[in-house]
LUMLO-900577 format. One line per field, with one value per residue (C-alpha): residue in one letter; x, y, z; residue number from 1. Coordinates in pm, whole numbers. Example, Ala and Ser with C-alpha at 12.3 -4.5 7.8 and 13.67 -1.06 7.14 Angstrom:
res a,s
u 1230,1367
v -450,-106
w 780,714
n 1,2
end
This chain:
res x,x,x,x,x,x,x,x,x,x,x,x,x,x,x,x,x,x,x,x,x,x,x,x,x,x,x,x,x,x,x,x,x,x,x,x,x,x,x,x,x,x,x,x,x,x,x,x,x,x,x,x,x,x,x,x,x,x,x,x,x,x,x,x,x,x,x,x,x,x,x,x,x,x,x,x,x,x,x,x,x,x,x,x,x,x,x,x,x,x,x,x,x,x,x,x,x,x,x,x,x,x,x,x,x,x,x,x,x,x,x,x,x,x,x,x,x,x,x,x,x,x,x,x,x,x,x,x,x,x,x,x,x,x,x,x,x,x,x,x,x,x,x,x,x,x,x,x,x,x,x,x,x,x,x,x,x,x,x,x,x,x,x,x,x,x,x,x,x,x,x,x,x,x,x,x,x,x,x,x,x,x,x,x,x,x,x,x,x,x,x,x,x,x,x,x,x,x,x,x,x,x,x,x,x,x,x,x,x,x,x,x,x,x,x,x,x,x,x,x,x,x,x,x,x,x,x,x,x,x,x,x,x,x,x,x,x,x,x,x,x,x,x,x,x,x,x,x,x,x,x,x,x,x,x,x,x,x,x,x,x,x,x,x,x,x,x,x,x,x,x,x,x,x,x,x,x,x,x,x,x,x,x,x,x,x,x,x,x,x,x,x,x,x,x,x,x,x,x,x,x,x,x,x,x,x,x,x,x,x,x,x,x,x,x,x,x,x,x,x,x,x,x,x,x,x,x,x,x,x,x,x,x,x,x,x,x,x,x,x,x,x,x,x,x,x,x,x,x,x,x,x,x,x,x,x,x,x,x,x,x,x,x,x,x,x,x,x,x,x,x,x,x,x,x,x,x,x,x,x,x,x,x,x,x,x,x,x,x,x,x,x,x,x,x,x,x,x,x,x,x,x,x,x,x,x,x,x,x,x,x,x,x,x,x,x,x,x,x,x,x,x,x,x,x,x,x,x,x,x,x,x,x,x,x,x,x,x,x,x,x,x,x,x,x,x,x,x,x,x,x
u 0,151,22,147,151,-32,-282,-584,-700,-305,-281,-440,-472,-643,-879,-845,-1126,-1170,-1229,-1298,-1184,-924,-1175,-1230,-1011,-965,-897,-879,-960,-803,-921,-1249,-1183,-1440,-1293,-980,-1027,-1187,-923,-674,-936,-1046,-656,-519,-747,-743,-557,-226,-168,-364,-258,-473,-483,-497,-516,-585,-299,-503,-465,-769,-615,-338,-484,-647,-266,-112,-422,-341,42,11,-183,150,-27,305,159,357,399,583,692,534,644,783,482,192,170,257,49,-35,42,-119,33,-272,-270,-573,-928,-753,-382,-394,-220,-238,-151,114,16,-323,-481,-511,-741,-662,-949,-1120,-1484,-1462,-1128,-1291,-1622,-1539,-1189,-1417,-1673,-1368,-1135,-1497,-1447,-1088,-898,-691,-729,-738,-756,-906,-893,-915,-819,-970,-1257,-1323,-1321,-1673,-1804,-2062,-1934,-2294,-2449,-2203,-2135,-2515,-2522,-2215,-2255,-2544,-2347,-2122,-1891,-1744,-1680,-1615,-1572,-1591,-1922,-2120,-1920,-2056,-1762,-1364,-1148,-1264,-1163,-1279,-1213,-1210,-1476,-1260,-1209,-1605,-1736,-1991,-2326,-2525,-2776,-3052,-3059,-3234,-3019,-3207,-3021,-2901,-2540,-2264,-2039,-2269,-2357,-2012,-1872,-2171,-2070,-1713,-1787,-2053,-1742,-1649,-1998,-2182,-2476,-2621,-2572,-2863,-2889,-3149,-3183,-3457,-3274,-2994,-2655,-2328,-2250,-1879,-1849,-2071,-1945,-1583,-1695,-1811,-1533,-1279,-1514,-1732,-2045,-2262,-2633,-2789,-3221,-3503,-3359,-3165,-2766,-2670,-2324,-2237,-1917,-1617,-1333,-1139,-1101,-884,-658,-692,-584,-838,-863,-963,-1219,-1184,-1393,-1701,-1707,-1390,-1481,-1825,-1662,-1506,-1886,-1994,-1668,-1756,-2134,-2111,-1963,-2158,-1902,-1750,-1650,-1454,-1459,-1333,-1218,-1262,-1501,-1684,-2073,-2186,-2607,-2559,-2335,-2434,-2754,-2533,-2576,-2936,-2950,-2751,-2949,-3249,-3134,-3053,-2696,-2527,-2314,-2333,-2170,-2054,-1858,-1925,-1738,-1688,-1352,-1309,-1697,-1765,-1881,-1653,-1736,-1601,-1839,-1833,-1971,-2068,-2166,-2557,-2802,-2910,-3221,-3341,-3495,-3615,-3390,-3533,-3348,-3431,-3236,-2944,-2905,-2716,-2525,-2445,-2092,-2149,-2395,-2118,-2024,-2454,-2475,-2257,-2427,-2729,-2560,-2530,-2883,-3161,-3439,-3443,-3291,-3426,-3230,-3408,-3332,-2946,-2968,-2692,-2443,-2410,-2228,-1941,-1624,-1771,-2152,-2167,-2509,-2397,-2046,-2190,-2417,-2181,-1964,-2205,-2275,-1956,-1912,-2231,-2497,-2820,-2949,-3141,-3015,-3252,-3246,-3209,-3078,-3099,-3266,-3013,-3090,-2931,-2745,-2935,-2638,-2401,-2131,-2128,-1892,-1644,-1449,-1259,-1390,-1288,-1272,-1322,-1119,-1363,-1226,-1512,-1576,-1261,-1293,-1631,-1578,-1270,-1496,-1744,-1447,-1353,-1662,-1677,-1576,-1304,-1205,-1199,-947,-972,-845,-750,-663,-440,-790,-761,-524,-779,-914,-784,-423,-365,-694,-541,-281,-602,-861,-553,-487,-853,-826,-832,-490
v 0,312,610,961,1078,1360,1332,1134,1075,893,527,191,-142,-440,-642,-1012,-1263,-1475,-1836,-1843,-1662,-1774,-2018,-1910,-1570,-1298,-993,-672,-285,40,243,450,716,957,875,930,1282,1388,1242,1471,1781,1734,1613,1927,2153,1946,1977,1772,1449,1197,933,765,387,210,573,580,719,782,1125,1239,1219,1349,1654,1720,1691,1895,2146,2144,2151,2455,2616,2533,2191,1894,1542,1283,866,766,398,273,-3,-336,-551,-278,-96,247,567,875,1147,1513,1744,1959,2328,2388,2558,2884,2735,2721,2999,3208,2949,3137,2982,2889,2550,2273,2026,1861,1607,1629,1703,1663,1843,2153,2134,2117,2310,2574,2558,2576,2871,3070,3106,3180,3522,3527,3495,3223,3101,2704,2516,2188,2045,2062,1859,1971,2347,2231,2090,2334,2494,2709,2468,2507,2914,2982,2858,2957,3324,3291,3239,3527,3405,3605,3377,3521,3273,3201,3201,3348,3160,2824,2734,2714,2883,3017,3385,3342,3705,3443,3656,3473,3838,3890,3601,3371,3297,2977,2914,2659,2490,2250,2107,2092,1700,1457,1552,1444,1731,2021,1916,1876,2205,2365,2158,2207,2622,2542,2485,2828,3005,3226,3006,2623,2563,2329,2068,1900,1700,1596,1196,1129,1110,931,1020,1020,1363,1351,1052,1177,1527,1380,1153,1444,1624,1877,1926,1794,1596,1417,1314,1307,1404,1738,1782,2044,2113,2418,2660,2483,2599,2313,1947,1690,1464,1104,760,669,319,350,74,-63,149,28,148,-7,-311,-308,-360,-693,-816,-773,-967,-1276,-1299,-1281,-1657,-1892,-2124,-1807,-1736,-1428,-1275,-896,-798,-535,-338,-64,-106,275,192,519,346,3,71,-139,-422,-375,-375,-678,-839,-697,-825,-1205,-1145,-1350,-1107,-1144,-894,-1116,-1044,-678,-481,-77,35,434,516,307,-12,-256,-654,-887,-941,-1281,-1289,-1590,-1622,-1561,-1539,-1194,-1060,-690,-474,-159,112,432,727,657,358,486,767,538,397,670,647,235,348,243,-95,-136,-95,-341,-582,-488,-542,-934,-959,-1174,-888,-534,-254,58,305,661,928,940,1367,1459,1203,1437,1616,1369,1305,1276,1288,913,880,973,807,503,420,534,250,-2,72,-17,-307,-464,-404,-248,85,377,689,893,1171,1098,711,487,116,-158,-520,-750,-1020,-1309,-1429,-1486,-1290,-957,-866,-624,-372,-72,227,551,609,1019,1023,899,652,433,403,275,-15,-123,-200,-326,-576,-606,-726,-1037,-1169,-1070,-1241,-1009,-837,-487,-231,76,449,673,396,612,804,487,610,857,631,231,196,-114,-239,-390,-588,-681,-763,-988,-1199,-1325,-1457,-1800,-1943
w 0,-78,136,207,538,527,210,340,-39,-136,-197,-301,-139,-339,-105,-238,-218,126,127,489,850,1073,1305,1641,1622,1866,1776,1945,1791,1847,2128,2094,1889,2075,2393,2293,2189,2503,2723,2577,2621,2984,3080,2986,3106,3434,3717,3797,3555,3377,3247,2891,2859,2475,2336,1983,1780,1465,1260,1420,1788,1704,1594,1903,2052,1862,1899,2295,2284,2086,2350,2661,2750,2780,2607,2569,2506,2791,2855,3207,3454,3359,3255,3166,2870,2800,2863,2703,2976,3014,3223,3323,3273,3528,3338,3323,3236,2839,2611,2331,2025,1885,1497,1369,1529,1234,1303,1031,930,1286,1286,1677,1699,1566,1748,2054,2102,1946,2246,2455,2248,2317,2720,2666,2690,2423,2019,1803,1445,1405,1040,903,574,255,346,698,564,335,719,863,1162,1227,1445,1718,1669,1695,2040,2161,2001,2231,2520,2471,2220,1994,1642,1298,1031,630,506,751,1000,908,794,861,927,1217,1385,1767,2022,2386,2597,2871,3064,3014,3082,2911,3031,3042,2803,2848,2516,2281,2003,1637,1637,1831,1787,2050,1896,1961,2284,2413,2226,2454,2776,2727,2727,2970,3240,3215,3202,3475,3631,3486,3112,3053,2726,2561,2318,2067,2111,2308,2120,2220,2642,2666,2719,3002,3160,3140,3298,3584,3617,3624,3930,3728,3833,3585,3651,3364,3432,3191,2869,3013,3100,3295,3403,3657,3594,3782,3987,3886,3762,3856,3644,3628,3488,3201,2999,2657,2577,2189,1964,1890,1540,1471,1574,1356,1054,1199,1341,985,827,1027,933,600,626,790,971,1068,1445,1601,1933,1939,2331,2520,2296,2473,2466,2602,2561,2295,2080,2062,1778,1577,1752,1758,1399,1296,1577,1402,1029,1195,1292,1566,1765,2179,2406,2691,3041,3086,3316,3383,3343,3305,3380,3058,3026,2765,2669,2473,2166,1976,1608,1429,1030,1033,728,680,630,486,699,709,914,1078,1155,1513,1467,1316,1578,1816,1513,1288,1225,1142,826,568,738,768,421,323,560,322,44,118,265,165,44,-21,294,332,545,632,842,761,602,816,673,397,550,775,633,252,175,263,108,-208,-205,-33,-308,-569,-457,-442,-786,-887,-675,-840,-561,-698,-477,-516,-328,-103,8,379,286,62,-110,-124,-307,-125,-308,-108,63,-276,-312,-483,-830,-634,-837,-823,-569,-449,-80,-122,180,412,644,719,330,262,563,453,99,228,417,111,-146,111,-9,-373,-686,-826,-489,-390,-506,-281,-446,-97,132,342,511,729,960,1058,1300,1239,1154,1098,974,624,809,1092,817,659,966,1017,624,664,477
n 1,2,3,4,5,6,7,8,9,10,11,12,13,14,15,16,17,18,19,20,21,22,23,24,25,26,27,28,29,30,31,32,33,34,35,36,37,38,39,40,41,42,43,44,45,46,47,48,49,50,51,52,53,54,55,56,57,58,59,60,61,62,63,64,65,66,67,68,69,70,71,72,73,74,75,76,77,78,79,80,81,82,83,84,85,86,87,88,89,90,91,92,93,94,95,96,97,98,99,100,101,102,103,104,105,106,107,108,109,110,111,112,113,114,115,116,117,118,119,120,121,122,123,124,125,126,127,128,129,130,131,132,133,134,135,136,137,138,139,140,141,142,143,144,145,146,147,148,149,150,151,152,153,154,155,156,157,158,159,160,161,162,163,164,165,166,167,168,169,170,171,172,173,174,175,176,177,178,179,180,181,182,183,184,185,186,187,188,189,190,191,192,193,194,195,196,197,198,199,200,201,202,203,204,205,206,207,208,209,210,211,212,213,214,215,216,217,218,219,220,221,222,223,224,225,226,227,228,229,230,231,232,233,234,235,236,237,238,239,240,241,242,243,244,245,246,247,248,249,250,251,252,253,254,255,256,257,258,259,260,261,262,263,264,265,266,267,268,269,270,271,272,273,274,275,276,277,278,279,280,281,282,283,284,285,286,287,288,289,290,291,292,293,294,295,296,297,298,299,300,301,302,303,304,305,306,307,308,309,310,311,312,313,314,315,316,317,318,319,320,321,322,323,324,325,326,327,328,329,330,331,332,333,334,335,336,337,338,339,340,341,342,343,344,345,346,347,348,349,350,351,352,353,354,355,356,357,358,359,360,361,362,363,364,365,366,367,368,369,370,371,372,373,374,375,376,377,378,379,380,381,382,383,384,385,386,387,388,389,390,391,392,393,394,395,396,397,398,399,400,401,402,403,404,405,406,407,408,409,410,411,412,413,414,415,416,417,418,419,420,421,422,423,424,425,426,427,428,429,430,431,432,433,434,435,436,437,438,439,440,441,442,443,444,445,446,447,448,449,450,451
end
């Protein structure tokens, strides 16, 4: 595979047909990605030290630390003790310890990276500049300006400021207020950016949501001694004097480890177990729906580590069936459309999937590019406007092809899972987006292949 380090839409890899998977594997995934950004957030604005667990080193999380160490905060990979692994460690600034960045903040492909170092640039007192990269500039921004502009913010941007790069005056020295606020989605990045300048804010910032959306933030807050309450649909978090640092374990991303549930059902003698996965109740829709289309996957031995709770999960090859796919379904599995469509894709029966609009507008429009690939991989659909109609291929496997990834990570990992099981195999244009939150998956998805 040739990649370039810092070109997301650089190389190729060719996905060769599987007879079979490795039986009875165990694998393990990369530490959640979501998690992993946060931890770097609430460490360095925390007091004292805290250490990060099976931190995911993807281009995404590195963003966020090279967003931080630009504003004084000291991160490093540090070896640990004879026998455990090593840490990621964050020497806490304290809430009012971060400094002028003296360039602008890239963060780089990072939806989250933008978001919510916005919501916390807004309640600081100094200036700053955020971008992205070429496709993070064409993200809207609006969603989280509006609310913090309401709070006292003061954000210029392009277009209106819904867009990068973004200008933001830190009304630090002022002082924001809280806002009690209802979010027009459920959207874990909005909420947080809102939370995260809720910290600093005069009085109760108070959240709610129209459905609730992915919980880390909250669960980490209170785990680092804010004073946050969550009941009957509303957050509210109180301005702080202080948190306090803290050793966090990263559970295995959930998303990640989607794309390996679906590998092993598409093969009906198939059987993997994937450890230490976390299964926060907000992220686990996937489950729900491969349960929901006939797919064998049990989350067993759960535990809490970190205030999250992580289980092993053990997949076996299933027959699938179509169903049809709400967009309150796919709330609490938004980020696993691609790897869902491809489960589709080998289905007995026609899936419909609604409710997806704001997938538009991820990484790529993965409506669009989703279906274009399909179409090139031999699977019949018809786009939607908020989803989209996928013939399954009754359990045979599909043509495969050549596709372009458009940069978007979770593209390039589910056709990557679609051309195991396809006559010609897969070859993937922009393999290199994968770093952005699996590195490693090639060589992974390679070791299950039965020899």
């Amino acid at each position: 595979m040739n990649t370039a380090a810092n070109d997301i839409f650089t190389g190729t890899v060719f996905v060769k047909p599987a007879q079979g998977l490795v039986n009875d594997a165990v694998v393990s995934v990369p530490g959640d990605k979501s998690i992993s950004h946060r931890a770097v957030m609430l460490g360095s604005i925390a007091d004292g030290v805290t250490e990060v667990y099976n931190f995911l080193e993807g281009e995404d999380n590195l963003s966020t630390i090279a967003a931080f160490r630009r504003m004084g905060v000291k991160v490093e990979f540090v070896k640990t003790s004879a026998g455990e692994a090593g840490c990621l460690r964050i020497n806490g600034v304290g809430l009012r310890g971060l400094v002028e960045p003296d360039d602008v903040i890239d963060a780089g492909n990072s939806g989250t990276t933008a978001r919510l170092v916005t919501g916390l640039l807004s309640a600081q007192p100094f200036f700053s500049v955020i971008t992205g990269d070429e496709t993070l500039r064409r993200r809207p921004m609006k969603r989280v300006v509006e609310p913090l502009t309401m709070m006292g913010a003061e954000i210029r941007g392009a277009k209106a400021s819904s867009r990068l790069p973004l200008a933001i005056n830190g009304n630090g020295a002022k002082g924001l207020k809280g806002i009690r606020y209802r979010t027009p989605a459920a959207s874990a990045q909005l909420k947080s950016a809102i939370l995260l300048a809720g910290l600093y804010a005069q009085g109760d910032t108070i959240i709610e949501e129209p459905e609730k959306s992915r919980d880390h933030t909250e669960r980490m807050l209170a785990l680092f001694g804010a004073d946050i309450t969550v009941e009957r649909g509303f957050i509210r978090v109180s301005s702080t004097n202080s948190l306090n640092g803290c050793k966090i374990r990263v559970p295995g991303d959930i998303s990640s480890a989607a794309f390996f549930m679906v590998t092993a059902m598409l093969l009906p003698e198939s059987s993997l177990t994937i450890s230490g996965v976390g299964v926060n109740p907000t992220r686990t829709g996937i489950i729900d729906i491969l349960r929901k289309m006939g797919g064998s996957v049990e989350p067993l031995n759960a535990t809490a580590v970190s205030a999250e709770p992580v289980a092993n999960i053990i997949c076996k090859g299933s027959s699938l069936k179509a169903i049809e796919i709400t967009g309150e379904e796919l709330v609490p599995a938004i980020d696993e459309f691609p790897i869902i469509c491809v489960a589709a894709a080998f289905a007995h029966g026609t899936t419909t999937i609604s409710g997806a609009r704001e997938l538009r507008v991820k990484e790529s429009d993965r409506i669009a590019v989703m279906s274009e690939c399909l179409t090139k991989a031999g699977v019949r659909n018809t786009e939607k406007e908020d989803g989209i109609i996928i013939e399954g291929s009754n359990g045979a496997r599909i043509r495969g092809g050549r596709i372009d990834s458009h940069g978007d990570h979770r593209i390039a990992m589910a056709m990557a899972v679609a051309g195991l099981w396809s006559v010609e195999g897969m070859e993937i244009n922009g393999s290199a987006c994968v770093d952005v939150s699996f590195p490693g998956f090639f060589s992974l998805l390679d070791r299950v292949r039965a020899t």
